[in-house]
C-alpha positions in Angstrom: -1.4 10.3 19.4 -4.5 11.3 17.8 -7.5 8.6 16.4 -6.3 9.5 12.7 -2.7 8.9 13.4 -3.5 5.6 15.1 -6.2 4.7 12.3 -3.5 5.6 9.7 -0.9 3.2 11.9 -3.2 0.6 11.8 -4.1 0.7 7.8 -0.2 0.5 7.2 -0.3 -2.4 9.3 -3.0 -4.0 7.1 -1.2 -3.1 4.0 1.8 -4.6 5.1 0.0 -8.1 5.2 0.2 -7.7 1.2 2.9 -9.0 -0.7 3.4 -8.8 -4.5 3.6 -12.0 -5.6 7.1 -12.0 -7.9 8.8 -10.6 -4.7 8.9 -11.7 -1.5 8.4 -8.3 0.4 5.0 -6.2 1.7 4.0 -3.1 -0.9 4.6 -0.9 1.8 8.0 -1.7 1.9 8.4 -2.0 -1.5 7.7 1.6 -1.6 4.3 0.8 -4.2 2.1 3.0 -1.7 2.3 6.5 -2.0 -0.4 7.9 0.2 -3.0 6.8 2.4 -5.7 9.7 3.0 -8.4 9.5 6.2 -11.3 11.9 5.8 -12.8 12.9 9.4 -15.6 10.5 8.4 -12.8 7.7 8.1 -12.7 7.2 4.3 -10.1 5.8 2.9 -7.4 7.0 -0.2 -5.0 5.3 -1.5 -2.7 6.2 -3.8 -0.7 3.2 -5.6 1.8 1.9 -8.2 2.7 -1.1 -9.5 6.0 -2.3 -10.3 5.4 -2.1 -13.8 1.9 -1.1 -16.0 2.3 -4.9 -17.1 2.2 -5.8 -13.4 0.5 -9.7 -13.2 -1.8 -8.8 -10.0 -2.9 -5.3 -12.0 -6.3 -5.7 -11.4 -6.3 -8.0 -8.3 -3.7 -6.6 -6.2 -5.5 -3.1 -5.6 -9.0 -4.2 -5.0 -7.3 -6.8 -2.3 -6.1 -3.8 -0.8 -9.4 -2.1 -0.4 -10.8 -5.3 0.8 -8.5 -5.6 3.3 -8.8 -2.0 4.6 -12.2 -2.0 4.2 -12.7 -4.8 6.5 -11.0 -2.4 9.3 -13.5 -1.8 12.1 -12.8 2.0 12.0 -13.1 2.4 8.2 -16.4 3.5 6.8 -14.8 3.2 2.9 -11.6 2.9 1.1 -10.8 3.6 -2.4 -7.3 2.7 -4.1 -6.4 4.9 -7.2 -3.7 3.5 -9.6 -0.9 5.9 -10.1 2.6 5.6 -12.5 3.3 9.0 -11.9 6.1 8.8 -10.4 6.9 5.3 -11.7 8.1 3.1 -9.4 11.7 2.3 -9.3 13.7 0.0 -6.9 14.8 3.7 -5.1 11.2 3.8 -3.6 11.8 0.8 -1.5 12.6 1.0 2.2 16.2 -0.4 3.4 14.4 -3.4 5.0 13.2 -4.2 1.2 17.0 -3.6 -0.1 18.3 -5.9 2.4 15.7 -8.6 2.2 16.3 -8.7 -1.7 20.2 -8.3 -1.3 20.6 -4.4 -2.4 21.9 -3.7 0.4 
């Protein structure tokens, strides 16, 4: 497994610490992150939604994750970028999500 691959492995696992707070699952698995870039000087790019434009934890919730990856040894920056393009609907979510919240 190459040093991206496992630097990218380990981000996820960061981001999975975060949980929005109306709904008791991780924005990973809520399907709210859409890509996570590593340049070969191990920047960071994020690309995120929200549940909804109105979303409570709008301007808190992305700079916590920045914070968080930033704070990774390996990561020399990380930038989240806002998306709603596509907007997030309860598809994106993985099946752990759907079961956790009863979809499933």
């Amino acid at each position: 497994m190459s040093s991206l691959v496992k630097l990218e492995n380990s981000i996820i696992a960061i981001i999975k610490t975060i949980y929005d707070p109306e709904i008791p699952v991780d924005i990973f698995e809520l399907g709210l992150i859409y890509e996570v870039k590593i340049d070969t000087e191990h920047n960071v790019t994020i690309e995120m939604t929200l549940t909804s434009p109105n979303c409570p934890v709008a301007e808190t919730m992305p700079k916590e994750v920045e914070d968080k990856v930033k704070g990774h040894p390996e990561v020399n920056d990380a930038k989240v970028n806002i998306v709603f393009d596509p907007p997030w609907d309860k598809d994106m979510m993985s099946e752990e999500a759907m079961l956790e919240l009863g979809f499933l």
